[in-house]
Structure formats: structure tokens, C-alpha cells
C-alpha positions as CSV (number, residue, x, y, z in Angstrom):
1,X,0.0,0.0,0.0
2,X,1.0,3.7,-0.1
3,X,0.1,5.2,2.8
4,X,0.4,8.6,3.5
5,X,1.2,10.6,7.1
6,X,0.3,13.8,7.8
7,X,2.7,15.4,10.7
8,X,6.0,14.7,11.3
9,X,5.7,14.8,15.1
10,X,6.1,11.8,17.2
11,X,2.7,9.9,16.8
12,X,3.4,10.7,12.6
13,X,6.9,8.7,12.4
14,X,5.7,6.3,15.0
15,X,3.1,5.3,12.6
16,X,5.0,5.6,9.5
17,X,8.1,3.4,10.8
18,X,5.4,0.5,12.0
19,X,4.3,0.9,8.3
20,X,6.9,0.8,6.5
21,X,8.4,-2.5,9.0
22,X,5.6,-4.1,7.6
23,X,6.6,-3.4,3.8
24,X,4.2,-0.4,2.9
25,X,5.7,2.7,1.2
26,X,5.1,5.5,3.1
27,X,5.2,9.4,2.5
28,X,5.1,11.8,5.9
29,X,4.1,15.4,4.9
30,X,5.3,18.3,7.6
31,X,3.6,21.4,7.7
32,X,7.0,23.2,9.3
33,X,10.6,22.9,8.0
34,X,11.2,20.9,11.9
35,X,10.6,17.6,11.9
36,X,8.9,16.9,15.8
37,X,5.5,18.8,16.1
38,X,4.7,20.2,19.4
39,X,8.5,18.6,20.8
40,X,10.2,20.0,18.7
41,X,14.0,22.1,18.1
42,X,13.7,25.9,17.7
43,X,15.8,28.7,16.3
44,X,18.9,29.3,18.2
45,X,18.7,32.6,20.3
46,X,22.4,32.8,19.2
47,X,22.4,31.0,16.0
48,X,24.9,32.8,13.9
49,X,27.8,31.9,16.8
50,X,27.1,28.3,16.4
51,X,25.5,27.8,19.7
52,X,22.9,25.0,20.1
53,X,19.4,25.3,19.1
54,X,16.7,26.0,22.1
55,X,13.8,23.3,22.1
56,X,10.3,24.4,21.9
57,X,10.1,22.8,25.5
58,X,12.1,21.2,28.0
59,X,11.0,17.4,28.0
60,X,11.0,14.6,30.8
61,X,10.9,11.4,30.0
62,X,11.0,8.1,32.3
63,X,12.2,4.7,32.4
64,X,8.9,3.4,31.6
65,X,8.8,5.3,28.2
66,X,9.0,1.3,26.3
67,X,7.1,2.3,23.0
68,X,9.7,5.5,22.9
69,X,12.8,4.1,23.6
70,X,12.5,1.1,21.3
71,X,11.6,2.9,18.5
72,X,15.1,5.2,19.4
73,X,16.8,2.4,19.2
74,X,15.4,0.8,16.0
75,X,16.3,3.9,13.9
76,X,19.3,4.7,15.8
77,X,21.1,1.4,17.2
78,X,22.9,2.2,20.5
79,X,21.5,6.2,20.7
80,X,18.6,5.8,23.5
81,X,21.5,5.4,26.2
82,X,23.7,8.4,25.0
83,X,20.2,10.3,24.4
84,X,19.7,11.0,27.6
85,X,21.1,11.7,31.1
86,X,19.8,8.7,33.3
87,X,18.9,9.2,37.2
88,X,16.8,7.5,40.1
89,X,13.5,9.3,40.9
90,X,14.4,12.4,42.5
91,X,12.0,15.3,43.8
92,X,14.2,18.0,45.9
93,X,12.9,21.1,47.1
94,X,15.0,23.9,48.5
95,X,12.4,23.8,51.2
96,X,14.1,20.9,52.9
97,X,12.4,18.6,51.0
98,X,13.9,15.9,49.2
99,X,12.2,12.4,47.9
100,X,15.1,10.5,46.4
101,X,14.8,6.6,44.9
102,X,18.0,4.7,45.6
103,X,19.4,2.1,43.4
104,X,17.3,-1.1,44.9
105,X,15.3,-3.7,43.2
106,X,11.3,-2.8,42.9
107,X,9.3,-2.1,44.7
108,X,12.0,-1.4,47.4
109,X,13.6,1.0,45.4
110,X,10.2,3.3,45.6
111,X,9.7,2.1,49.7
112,X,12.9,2.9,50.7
113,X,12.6,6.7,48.6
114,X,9.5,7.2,50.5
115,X,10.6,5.5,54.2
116,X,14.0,7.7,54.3
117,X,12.8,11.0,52.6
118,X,13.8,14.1,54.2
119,X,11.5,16.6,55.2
120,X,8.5,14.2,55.7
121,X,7.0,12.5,58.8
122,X,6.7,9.7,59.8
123,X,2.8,10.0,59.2
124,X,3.3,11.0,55.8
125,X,5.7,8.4,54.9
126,X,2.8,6.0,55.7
127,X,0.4,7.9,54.3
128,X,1.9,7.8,50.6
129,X,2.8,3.6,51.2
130,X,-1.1,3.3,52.4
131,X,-2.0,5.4,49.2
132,X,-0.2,3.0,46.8
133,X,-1.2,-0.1,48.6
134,X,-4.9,0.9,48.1
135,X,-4.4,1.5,44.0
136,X,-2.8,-1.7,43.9
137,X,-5.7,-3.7,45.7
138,X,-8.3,-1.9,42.8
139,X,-5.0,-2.5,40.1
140,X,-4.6,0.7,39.6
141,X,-7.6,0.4,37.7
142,X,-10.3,3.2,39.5
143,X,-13.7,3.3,39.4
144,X,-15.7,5.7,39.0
145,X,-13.3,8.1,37.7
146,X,-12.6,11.8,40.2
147,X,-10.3,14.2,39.9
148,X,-6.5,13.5,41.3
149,X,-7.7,16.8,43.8
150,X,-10.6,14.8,44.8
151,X,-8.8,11.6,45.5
152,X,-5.8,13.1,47.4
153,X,-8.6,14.8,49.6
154,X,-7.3,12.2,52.4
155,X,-3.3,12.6,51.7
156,X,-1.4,14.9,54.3
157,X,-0.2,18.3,52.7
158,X,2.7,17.9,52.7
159,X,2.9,14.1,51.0
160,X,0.1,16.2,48.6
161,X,2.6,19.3,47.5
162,X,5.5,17.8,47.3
163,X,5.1,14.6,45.7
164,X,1.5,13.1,44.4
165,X,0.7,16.8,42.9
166,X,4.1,17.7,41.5
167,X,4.2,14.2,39.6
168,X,0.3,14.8,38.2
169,X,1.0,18.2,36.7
170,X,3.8,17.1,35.2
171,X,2.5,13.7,33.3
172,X,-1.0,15.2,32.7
173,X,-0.2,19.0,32.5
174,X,-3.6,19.5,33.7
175,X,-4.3,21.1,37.4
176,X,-5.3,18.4,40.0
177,X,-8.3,20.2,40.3
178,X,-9.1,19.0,36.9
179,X,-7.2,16.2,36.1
180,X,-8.4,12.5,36.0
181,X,-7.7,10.1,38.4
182,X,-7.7,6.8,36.7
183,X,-5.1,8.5,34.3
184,X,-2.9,9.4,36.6
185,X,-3.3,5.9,38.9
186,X,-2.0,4.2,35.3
187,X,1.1,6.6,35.3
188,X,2.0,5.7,39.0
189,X,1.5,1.9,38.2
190,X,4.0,2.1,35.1
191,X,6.4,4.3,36.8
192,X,6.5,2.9,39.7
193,X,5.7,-0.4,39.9
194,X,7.4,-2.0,37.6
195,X,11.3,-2.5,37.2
196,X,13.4,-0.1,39.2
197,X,14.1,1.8,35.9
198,X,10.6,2.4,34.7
199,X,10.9,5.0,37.7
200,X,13.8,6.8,36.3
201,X,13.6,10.3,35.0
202,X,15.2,11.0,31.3
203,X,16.0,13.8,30.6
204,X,16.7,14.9,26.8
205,X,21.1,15.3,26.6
206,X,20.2,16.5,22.7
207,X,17.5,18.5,20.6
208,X,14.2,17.2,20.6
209,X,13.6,17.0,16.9
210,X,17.6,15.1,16.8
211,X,16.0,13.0,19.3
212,X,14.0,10.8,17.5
213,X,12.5,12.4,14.3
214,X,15.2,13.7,12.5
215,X,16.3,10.1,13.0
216,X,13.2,8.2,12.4
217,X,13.4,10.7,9.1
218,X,16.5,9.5,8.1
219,X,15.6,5.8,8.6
220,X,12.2,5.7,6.9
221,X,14.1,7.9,3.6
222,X,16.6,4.6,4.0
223,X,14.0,1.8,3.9
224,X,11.9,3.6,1.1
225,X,9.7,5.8,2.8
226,X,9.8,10.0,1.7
227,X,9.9,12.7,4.3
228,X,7.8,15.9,2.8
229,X,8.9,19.0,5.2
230,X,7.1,22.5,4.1
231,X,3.8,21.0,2.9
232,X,1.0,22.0,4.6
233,X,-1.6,19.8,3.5
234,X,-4.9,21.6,3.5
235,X,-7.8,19.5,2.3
236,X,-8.3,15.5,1.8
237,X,-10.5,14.4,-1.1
238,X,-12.1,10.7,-1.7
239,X,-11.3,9.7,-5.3
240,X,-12.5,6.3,-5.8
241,X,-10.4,3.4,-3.9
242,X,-7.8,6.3,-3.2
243,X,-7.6,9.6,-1.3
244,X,-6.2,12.4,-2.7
245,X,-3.7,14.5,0.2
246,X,-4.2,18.4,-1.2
247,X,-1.6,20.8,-0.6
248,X,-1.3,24.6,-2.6
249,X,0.2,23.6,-5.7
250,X,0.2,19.9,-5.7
251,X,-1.5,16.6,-4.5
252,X,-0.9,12.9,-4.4
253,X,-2.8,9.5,-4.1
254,X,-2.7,7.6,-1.4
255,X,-4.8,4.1,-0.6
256,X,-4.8,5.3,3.0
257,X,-4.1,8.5,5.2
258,X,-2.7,8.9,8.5
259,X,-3.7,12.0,10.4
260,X,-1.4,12.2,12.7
261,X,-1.9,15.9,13.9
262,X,-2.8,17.8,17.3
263,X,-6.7,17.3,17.1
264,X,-7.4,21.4,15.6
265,X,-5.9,20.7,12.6
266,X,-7.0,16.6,12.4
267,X,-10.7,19.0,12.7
268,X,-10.2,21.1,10.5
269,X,-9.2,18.4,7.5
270,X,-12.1,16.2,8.9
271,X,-14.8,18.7,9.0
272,X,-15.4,18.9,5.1
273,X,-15.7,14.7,5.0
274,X,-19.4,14.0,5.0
275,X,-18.4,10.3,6.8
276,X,-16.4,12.3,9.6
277,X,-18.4,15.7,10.5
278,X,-19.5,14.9,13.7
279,X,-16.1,13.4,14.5
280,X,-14.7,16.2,13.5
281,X,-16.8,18.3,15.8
282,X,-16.3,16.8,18.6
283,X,-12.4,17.0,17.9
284,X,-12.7,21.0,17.3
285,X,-14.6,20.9,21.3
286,X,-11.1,19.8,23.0
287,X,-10.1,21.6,25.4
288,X,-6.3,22.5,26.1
289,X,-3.7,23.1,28.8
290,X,-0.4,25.0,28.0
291,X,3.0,24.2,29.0
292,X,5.4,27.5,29.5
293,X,9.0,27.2,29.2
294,X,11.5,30.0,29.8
295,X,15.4,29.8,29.1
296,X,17.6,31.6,31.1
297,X,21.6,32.0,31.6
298,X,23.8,33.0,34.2
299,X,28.0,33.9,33.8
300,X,28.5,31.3,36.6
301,X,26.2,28.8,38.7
302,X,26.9,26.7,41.8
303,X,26.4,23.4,41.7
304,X,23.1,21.7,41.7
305,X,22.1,19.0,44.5
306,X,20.2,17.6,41.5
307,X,19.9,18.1,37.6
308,X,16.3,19.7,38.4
309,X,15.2,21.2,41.4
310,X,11.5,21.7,42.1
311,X,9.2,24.6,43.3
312,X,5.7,24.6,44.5
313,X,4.8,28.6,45.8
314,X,3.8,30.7,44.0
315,X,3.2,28.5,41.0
316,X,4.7,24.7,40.5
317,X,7.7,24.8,38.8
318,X,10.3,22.7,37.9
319,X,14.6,24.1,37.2
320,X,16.4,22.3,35.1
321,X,20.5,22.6,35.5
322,X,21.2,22.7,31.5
323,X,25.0,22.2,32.5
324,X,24.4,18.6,33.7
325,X,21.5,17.6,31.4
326,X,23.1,19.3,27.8
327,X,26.5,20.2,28.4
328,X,26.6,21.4,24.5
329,X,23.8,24.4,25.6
330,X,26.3,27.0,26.3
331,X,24.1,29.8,24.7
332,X,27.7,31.5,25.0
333,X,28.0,31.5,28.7
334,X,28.9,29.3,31.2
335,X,25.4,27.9,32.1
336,X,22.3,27.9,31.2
337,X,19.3,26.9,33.1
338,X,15.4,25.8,31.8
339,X,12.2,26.3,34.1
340,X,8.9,24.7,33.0
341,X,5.7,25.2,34.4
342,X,2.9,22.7,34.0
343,X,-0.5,23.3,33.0
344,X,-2.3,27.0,33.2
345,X,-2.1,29.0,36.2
346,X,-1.3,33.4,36.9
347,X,2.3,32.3,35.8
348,X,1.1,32.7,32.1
349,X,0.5,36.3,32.7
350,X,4.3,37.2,33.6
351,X,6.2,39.2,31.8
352,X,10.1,39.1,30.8
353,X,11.2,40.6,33.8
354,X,8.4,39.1,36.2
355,X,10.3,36.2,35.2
356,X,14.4,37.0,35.9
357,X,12.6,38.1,39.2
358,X,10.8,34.9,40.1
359,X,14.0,33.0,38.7
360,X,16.5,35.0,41.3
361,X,14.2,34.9,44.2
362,X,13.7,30.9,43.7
363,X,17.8,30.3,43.1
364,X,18.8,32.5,45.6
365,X,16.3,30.7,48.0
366,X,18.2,27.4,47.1
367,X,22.0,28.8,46.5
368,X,22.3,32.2,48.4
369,X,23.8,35.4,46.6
370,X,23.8,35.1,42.9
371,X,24.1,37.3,40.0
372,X,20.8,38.1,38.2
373,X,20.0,35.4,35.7
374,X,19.8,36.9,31.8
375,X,16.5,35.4,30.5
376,X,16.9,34.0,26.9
377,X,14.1,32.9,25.7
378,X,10.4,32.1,27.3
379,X,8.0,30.2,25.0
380,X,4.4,29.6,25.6
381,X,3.4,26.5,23.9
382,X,-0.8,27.5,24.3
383,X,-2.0,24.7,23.2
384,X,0.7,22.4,24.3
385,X,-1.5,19.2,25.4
386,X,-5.3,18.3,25.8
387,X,-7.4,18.4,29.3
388,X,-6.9,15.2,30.7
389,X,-10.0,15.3,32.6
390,X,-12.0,12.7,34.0
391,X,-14.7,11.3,31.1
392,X,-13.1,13.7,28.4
393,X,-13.6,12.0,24.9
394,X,-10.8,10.2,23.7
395,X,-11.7,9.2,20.1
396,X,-10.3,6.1,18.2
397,X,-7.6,5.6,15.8
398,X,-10.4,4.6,13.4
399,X,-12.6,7.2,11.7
400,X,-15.7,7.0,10.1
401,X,-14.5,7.5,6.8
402,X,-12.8,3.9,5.7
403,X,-9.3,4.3,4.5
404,X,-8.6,7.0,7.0
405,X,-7.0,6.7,10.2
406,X,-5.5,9.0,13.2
407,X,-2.7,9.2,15.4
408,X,-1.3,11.6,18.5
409,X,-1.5,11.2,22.1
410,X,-4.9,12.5,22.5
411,X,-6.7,9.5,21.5
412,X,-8.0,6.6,23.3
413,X,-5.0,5.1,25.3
414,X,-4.0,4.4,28.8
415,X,-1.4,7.4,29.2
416,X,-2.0,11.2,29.0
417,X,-0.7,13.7,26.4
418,X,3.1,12.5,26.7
419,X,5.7,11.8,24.1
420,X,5.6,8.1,24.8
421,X,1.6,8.5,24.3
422,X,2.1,10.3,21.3
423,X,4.5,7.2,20.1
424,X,2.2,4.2,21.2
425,X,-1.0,6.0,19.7
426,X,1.3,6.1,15.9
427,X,2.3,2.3,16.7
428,X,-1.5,1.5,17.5
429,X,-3.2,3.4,14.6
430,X,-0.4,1.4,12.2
431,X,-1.5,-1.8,14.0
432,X,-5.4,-1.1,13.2
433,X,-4.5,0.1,9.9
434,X,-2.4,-2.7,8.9
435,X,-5.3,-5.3,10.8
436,X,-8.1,-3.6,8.3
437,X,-6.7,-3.6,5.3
């Protein structure tokens, strides 16, 4: 068959990869000139010195990220070790608070992080084990779905602030308030209760587009496939056993289309496909949350007790030491640092230097006496993930209209709007596709 992708993010080239294992010629067409959607590299702030493009948002990934990290390694043999800077579960708080998961097998890896935190009592320590042990009696399976907010009503504040809300916002990127619980309760099963590494935080040691799409790009262009970057495919047409992929000033046949977009855009090609209006409504009615990222330098920086740190006044935040975690992101100083704030919040309303003030008061709290920070860069991705919300529609990677299929991490799937669900929806849609044909 010659299928055709539209979106060259992670869900797209998951997809096309599965595809073109299984012998089908493949095409993925890229509205943008980066391959990687919404995880993605941007311009360099300093790109004429040489220095190392900026990413549209700084990623973490964990140990449990299968789907991901085998697909790294099939287009990249050896690269998903040297990809990323590998460490135990760690949550430290310049508050005194620090959650840190030694090298043990599970699940006494995640008891002993919990038993010998500092900055916890003894009651909250058996508060978080209780909290676990009850997920696992209902297998992390439950029913009826609340919010996270609603289901940590019983949790002390402290066990609450510093380490079941920190870890929500950060996998769902939705408020606790809002966000569901069963989703979440499948995140802490997979992270935690598996092998000792599904717990471990990954943190990207290259670009996100150079960390898998450029080379899932590369290996698809080996093995037959075509990469289309620039084409902005604007309308789909049914014409006869094919469909016809539109963009201004050309088109091509395909015998079947991936849509592998965020769920605006899959809308928006939808909505003129008699078969697929309704779907295509109810895609349009997602809701999003944003993620906010803001890159900032200093002329020198002490030494980290972690590579991220984590904040929860005024608004959650996470620091990440861009020395340890890149140490090719020089921006032409000596270090460079990344904060990322889940989800929305007053945050979004800060301007440039609201920020270098927030950043100083929150590095000073942790280091003492520093120089001002020199902010570089702050992006706001608005529509950075969908509402995981308890209930919210999560369509199929089957549409209505036969022949055409869908991809991306907000479909229906056991994880939240991730990179590795983003990857297991493309392997899922190629598996249906593949399965129906």
C-alpha cells in the first residue's frame, strides 16, 4: 500500500516506521521545516555563533517510556542510552524537602525513597505507602473516575505538595483540580511499579527533533519511505479506492491516510468529509492546557544538589541545570538553566522581567547570593496538550470515513498527552490500519 502521514511529530513517524516494517511505502508530509510537532528544536537565540538550538520545551521522559525508547533504538542502534542523562526518581525542594529513589530492586527501590525521605514525617511516609497499597488492591484500575484533587482529599499536605501533585502536573499537565484520576493511577502503576528503571527520570542530553525524528526521518528515507517537510496539506478528497492528500500547488494519491496531527488541525481536515463531521466536531470541542518554558543564563552557577530542582509557591515549577542535562547548551556563557511550568495557572500572565525576578528569588532561596539570571528565551506552547480530565472524549484511531485513520496522544489510550503517548498511539493506529486492510 501507499500510505500517507500527515505530521511529522512523534505519533506521525511512529506510525510511518510501524508501516513501512511491515513493507508499505510511506510518505510523511510536515507542515514546518522541523521535523517533531509540538516537541520540537527551535531557532537558536544565538544562531549565527554556532550555539545550540533551544527546544520548543524542556521534555522529561521516564524509564517506563517502552514504545519511545524502542523505536530510538530501531532507527538509531545504541542512541537511547547516550540520548539522555539517566537518574533515580528524584524530587528536591530547597524547602528541605527531598524524595530520592536509591538504586534497589522494585518495589524497594520506591519504599525505601518514601521511608527515608527528608523533610516528611513519619505519618506521611505511611500515608503515601497506604495510598499505593490501596491503588494496587483496585490494580490501579479506579472506578468511577474523580479528579487527582478529589482523590488526594485524604493525603497529608505535605505528601500532597510535594510529591503526588508535583508528579500529576507534570505527566497530565492539567491542574489536580481537573485532572483524572484513573489517568494518573496508570502513570504511578507504570512508573513505579514495575522494574526499578521504569521510575527513572530522562532527561533529553540533545534536541528534541535530533532525538527521534530527524532520526526516524533519516531511517524511513533509507528503507523507502519519503519525508515531505514544508507541505501543509490543507484538504483530503475521496477519489475512488484512493484519497487524494491536497496541498497549494500539488497533490498525491494515497490508498490510505494517516492523520497524525494535534486534534485542531485533524478538525479542521475532517470537517469537510461528509463520513467524519461529527467526529470532526467533537475533535474542534477539546479543550487544552499549555505548558510554559522560559530559558535563562547565568555567567556562573553553583552546583546543583540535582539536575532539576522543584518549586511549588507561588506557581509549581520545575529548574532544570542545562549544564548537567546538555552540556553542549552553552548559549555562550557558562550555564544555562530551563524552568517549565505545567499546566495553566497566573504564571502565564508574567512578563520578561516578572520572570528574571521569580527566577532569582527561587535560586537565591536554594543557593544564596547570585548574580541576576539573563533570561533567553520564554515560549508559551498554548496549546501544548489536551485536558486530561475525567470522562473527556478520547476518540479512536479509526474514523468513520474507511481508508482514513488518526494518530497523537490524545486519542483513546491508557497514558496522558506524553511523548511516549504520542508514540504508542502512531504504533496503535499502524497496527489497526495494517489489521483492516
Amino acid at each position: 500500500m501507499n500510505i500517507g502521514v500527515i505530521g511529522g511529530g512523534w505519533a506521525g513517524f511512529a506510525a510511518a516506521i510501524e508501516l513501512a516494517r511491515a513493507g508499505q511505502r510511506v510518505t510523511v508530509y510536515e507542515a514546518g521545516k522541523v521535523l517533531g510537532g509540538r516537541a520540537r528544536r527551535l531557532a537558536s537565540p544565538q544562531e549565527s555563533t554556532g550555539a545550540p538550538a533551544l527546544d520548543n520545551g524542556q521534555h522529561l521522559l521516564a524509564g517506563a517510556y517502552g514504545e519511545s525508547l524502542r523505536l530510538m533504538e530501531l532507527v538509531d542502534p545504541g542512541s537511547s542510552d547516550a540520548a539522555f542523562l539517566r537518574l533515580p526518581l528524584a524530587l528536591v525542594y530547597p524547602e528541605g524537602v527531598s524524595i530520592r529513589a536509591p538504586r534497589l530492586p522494585a518495589p524497594l527501590h520506591l519504599a525505601a525513597a518514601l521511608l527515608f525521605a527528608r523533610g516528611l514525617t513519619l505519618a506521611d511516609k505511611l500515608a503515601a505507602i497506604g495510598f499505593m497499597r490501596a491503588l494496587k488492591q483496585v490494580n490501579f484500575a479506579p472506578a468511577p473516575d474523580v479528579t487527582v484533587a478529589e482523590a488526594l482529599a485524604d493525603q497529608p499536605v505535605a505528601v500532597r505538595r510535594y510529591l503526588w501533585e508535583p508528579i500529576c502536573v507534570a505527566a497530565l499537565n492539567t491542574p489536580v483540580e481537573q485532572a483524572s484520576f484513573r489517568v494518573f493511577a496508570r502513570v504511578l502503576k507504570d512508573a513505579l511499579t514495575g522494574k526499578a528503571a521504569n521510575s527513572d527520570f530522562l532527561i533529553p542530553a540533545r534536541d528534541l527533533s535530533a532525538l527521534f525524528p530527524e532520526p526516524a526521518a533519516a531511517w524511513l528515507q533509507k528503507n523507502g519511505g519519503e519525508v515531505r517537510t514544508r507541505t501543509r496539506i490543507r484538504a483530503l478528497q475521496r477519489a475512488g479506492a484512493q484519497w487524494k492528500a491536497q496541498w497549494d500547488g500539488g497533490e498525491a494519491g494515497h490508498d490510505r491516510i494517516v492523520v497524525a496531527t494535534a486534534p485542531a488541525h485533524a478538525a479542521n481536515l475532517l470537517a469537510p468529509l461528509a463520513d467524519c463531521q461529527a467526529l470532526a466536531g467533537r475533535l474542534g470541542a477539546i479543550d487544552y492546557q499549555p505548558l510554559l518554558t522560559v530559558y535563562a543564563a547565568y555567567p556562573a552557577l553553583p552546583r546543583f544538589p540535582a539536575p532539576l530542582l522543584g518549586w511549588v509557591e507561588p506557581a509549581p515549577m520545575f529548574i532544570f541545570d542545562l549544564q548537567a542535562c546538555r552540556p553542549d547548551m552553552q548559549f555562550g556563557m557558562a550555564n544555562g538553566i530551563a524552568v517549565v511550568v505545567s499546566a495553566a495557572g497566573p504564571h502565564l500572565e508574567w512578563d520578561d522581567a516578572r520572570w528574571v525576578e521569580e527566577i532569582d528569588a527561587r535560586m537565591r532561596q536554594a543557593f544564596g547570593p547570585l548574580p541576576k539570571p539573563r533570561l533567553l528565551k520564554r515560549i508559551t506552547e498554548k496549546r501544548a496538550t489536551f485536558a486530561c480530565r475525567p470522562g473527556m472524549f478520547r476518540p479512536s484511531v479509526k474514523t468513520p470515513c474507511a481508508g482514513l485513520f488518526l494518530a497523537g496522544d490524545y486519542l483513546d489510550g491508557p497514558y496522558p498527552a506524553t511523548l511516549e503517548g504520542a508514540v504508542r498511539s502512531g504504533v496503535q493506529c499502524a497496527q489497526t490500519l495494517l489489521a483492516t486492510s
